[in-house]
N, C-alpha and C positions, 0 to 999 in steps of 0.2 A: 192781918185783917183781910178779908174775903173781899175782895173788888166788884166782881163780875161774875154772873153765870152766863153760859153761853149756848145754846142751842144748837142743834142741827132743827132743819123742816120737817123732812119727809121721813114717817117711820119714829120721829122723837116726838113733834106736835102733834103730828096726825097721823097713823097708819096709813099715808094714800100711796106704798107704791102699786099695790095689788089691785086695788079697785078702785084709782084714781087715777092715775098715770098710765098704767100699764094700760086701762080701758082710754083710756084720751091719746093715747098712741094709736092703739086697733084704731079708732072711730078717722084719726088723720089718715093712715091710710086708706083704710075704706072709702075715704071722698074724695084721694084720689087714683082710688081705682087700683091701688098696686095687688092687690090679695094678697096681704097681709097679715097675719095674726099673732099676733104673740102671746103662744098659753102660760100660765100659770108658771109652770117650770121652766120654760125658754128664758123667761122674764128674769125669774131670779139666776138665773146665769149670765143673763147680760148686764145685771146691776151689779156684778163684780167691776165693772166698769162705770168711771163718776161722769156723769153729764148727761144730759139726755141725747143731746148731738154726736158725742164722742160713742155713747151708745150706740145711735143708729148708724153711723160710718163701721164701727165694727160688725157689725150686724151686717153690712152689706159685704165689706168684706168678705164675709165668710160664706154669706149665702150667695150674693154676686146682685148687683147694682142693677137696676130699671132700665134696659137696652133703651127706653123710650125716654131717659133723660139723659142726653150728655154733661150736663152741668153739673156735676157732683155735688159742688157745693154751694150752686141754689136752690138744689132740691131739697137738701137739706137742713137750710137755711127756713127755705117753705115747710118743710113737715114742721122744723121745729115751732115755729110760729104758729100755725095751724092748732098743734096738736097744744099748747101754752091755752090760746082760746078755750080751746076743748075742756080742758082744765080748768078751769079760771070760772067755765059752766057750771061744772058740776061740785067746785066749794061753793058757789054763790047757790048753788041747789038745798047746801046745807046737809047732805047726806053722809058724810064724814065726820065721827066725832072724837074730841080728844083724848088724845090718850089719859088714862089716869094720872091724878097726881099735878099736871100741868098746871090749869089754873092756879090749884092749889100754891105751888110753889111761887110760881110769879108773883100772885098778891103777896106772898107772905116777904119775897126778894125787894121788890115796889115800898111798902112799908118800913122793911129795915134799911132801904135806900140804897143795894144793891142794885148795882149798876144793871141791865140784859138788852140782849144780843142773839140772832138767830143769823149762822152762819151757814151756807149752804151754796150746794154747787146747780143747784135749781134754777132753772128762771127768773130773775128780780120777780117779776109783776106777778109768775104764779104764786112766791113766797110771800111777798107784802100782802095778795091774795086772802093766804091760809091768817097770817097773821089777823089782817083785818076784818076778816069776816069771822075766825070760829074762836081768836081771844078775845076781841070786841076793841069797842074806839079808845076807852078810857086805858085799858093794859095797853095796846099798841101804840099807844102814844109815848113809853117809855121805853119801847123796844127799839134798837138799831140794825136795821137788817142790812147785811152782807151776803151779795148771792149771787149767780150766773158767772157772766165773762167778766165780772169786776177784777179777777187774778189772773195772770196766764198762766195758773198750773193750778190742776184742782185736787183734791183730797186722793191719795194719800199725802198727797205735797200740804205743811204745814201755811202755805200763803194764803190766806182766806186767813186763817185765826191771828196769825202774824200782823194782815192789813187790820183787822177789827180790835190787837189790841193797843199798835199804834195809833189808830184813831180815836180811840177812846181813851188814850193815856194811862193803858193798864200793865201793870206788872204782872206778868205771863203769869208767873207761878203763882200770884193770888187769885187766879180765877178758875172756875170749875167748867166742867163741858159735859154735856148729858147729849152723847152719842148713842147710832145702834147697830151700826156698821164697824167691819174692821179699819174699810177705808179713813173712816173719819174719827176714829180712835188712835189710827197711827199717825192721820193732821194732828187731832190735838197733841199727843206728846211731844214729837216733834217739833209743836209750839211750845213747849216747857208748859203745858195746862195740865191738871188734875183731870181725872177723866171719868164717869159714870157711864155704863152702859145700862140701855134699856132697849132688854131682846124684840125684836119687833119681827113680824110675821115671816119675814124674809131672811133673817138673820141668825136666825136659832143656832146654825150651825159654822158658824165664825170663831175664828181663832180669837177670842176675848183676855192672853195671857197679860198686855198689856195694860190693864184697866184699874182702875183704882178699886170701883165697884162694879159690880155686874146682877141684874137687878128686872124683874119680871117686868117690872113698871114702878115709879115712884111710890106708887100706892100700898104697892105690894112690896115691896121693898123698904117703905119707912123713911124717904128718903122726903127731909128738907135742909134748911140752910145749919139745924144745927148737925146733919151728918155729911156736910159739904165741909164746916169750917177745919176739920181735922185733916181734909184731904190736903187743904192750902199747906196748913202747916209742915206736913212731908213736905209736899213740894217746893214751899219755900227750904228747908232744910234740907233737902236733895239740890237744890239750887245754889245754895251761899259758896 
C-alpha cells in the first residue's frame, strides 16, 4: 500500500528558481550594494549546488568575498535572510503559478488519505510560503513541510527524506517522491523512495538514469496515484 507522496518545493510546486529566487537573490544584493548579478546561466550552474547559503559561499569562493565584509558568515547569514523576505514578496505577489498536475494530485492524495509532505532544502518560511499561499489553507493543512537547516546535510544526502519519513512513521519504500533535480533524485533513492521526476526549466539536462519516471509535468505525463502505486510495488520488492 502507497503511504506517502513526498514533494520537493522549488521547480516541482512551482517553477521559482528562475524568476523567483534567482530574482530575490539579485534584488538582496542590489540593497546591499555588492554589484551583483546572477544571469540566467550562472544561476543554473550554481543550483548544481543544494542551499541557497551553501550556494552563495561557493559563489564567493570562486568569485572572491566583499573586502567590505570580514564576517563571512554574517554576511551570509544577512544575504540569506534578506534575500528569504525578498521571496516570501513576491509568492505573496501571486506571480508564480503551479506547476501542472499538482493540485490535481494532492486532492486526489488528500481524498484517498495519502499521507504528503514537501521536503526541501529551502528556507522553512519561504517553503511554508509557496505552500500556503499558491496550494491554499484547506490542501496545506494536510501537508508536512521539511525544509532548510532542519538536516545537517542536504540533498544529495538522503537526510531530509529519512527525517520526514521517521516522523511520519512511513515505510521508505511505500512512498513516492516527485523530484526535478539530480540532487534530489539521488536523496530520494538513497532514502529507499520510489522516484518521479518532473523536468523543470533548469533541469532539462540532468543525468535522470536513476528515476522510476521521468516526466514533462504531471499533466503531461499522466501521472496520478494510480501510476505511483506500481512504483511502490518495485520498491517494496527491491527492498524485501
Amino acid at each position: 500500500m502507497m503511504q506517502a507522496l513526498i514533494f520537493d518545493c522549488d521547480g516541482v510546486l512551482v517553477d521559482t528558481e528562475r524568476d523567483g529566487h534567482r530574482v530575490a537573490f539579485n534584488q538582496a544584493f542590489g540593497e546591499l550594494g555588492l554589484g551583483i548579478d546572477w544571469s540566467v546561466a550562472r544561476y543554473a550552474d550554481l543550483l548544481k549546488t543544494a542551499g541557497g547559503k551553501e550556494r552563495m559561499m561557493r559563489f564567493f569562493d570562486e568569485d572572491g568575498w566583499p573586502g567590505s565584509e570580514p564576517d563571512r558568515a554574517a554576511l551570509i547569514a544577512r544575504l540569506h535572510g534578506l534575500k528569504t523576505d525578498l521571496f516570501m514578496r513576491l509568492i505573496e505577489a501571486g506571480g508564480l503559478p503551479l506547476r501542472p498536475g499538482i493540485a490535481r494530485i494532492i486532492d486526489e492524495a488528500i481524498t484517498a488519505g495519502v499521507k504528503l509532505a514537501v521536503c526541501s532544502t529551502s528556507n522553512e518560511r519561504a517553503v511554508q510560503a509557496v505552500v500556503d499561499k499558491m496550494l491554499g489553507a484547506e490542501r496545506a493543512r494536510h501537508i508536512s513541510v521539511f525544509a532548510g537547516d532542519i538536516v545537517p546535510r542536504k540533498k544529495p544526502d538522503p537526510a531530509i527524506y529519512d527525517l520526514a519519513a521517521t516522523t511520519l512513521g512511513l515505510d521508505p519504500s511505500r512512498c513516492v517522491v516527485i523530484e526535478d533535480s539530480n540532487n534530489g533524485l539521488r536523496a530520494a533513492k538513497a532514502a529507499g523512495m520510489a522516484c518521479i521526476v518532473t523536468v523543470s526549466s533548469y533541469t532539462a539536462d540532468e543525468d535522470f538514469t536513476l528515476a522510476d519516471r521521468v516526466v514533462p509535468d504531471l499533466d503531461a505525463g499522466k501521472i496520478g496515484l494510480a501510476e505511483c502505486r506500481p512504483l511502490v510495488e518495485d520498491e517494496v520488492a527491491r527492498s524485501a
